[in-house]
N, C-alpha and C positions, 0 to 999 in steps of 0.2 A: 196839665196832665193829672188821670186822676189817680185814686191809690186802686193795685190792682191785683193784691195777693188776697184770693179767697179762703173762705174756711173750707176745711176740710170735713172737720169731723170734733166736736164739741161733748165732755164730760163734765158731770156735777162734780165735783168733789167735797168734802167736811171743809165746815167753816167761812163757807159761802165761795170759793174758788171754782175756779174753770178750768180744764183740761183743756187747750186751744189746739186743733194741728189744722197748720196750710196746708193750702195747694201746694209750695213748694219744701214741704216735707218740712218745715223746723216747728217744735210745740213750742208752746208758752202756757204761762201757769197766770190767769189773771184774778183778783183780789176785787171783786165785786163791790165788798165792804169801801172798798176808795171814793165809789161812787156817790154813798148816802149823804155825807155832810152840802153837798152841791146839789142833790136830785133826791129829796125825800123821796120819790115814788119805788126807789130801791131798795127801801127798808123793806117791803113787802116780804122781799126776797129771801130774809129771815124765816119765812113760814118755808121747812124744809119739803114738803110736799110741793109747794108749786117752783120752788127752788130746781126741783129736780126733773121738771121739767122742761128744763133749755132745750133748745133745738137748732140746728142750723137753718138760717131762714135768706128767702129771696135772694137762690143760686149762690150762695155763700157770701154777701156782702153783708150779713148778721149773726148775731144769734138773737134769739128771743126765747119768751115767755107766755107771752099773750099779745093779744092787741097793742097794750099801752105801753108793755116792757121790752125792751131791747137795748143791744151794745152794738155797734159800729165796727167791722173787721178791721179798722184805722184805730180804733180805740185798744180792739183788744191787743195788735200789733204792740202799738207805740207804749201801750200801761202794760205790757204784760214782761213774764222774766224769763 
């Protein structure tokens, strides 16, 4: 079975965090910075300009940034608080 709670609706926030809300109404605060030591391509995400462009992507099973940049709604779920 797969994982099946979508995004809702996604904010930037200071300090490289995420505003998360599902489909099923509960937010989560995710910590992007967790990412870098395992996925250099995250550091990117420092530059606050492209930082602030997250977006909810492909009917809510992401968010992204561009092309190369994305987090997983399984990710942001289970890493987030």
């Amino acid at each position: 079975m797969g994982f099946s709670i979508r995004i809702k609706k996604v904010l930037p926030l200071d300090d490289m965090v995420l505003s998360v809300e599902f489909e099923n109404g509960i937010s989560k605060l995710y910590d992007v910075k967790q990412l870098i030591p395992g996925f250099p391509i995250y550091e990117r995400l420092r530059n606050r300009a492209l930082f602030n462009l997250v977006h909810v992507d492909c009917s809510g099973c992401a968010v992204a940034w561009n092309e190369d940049i994305d987090i997983s709604e399984l990710e942001l779920w289970e890493g987030g608080i």
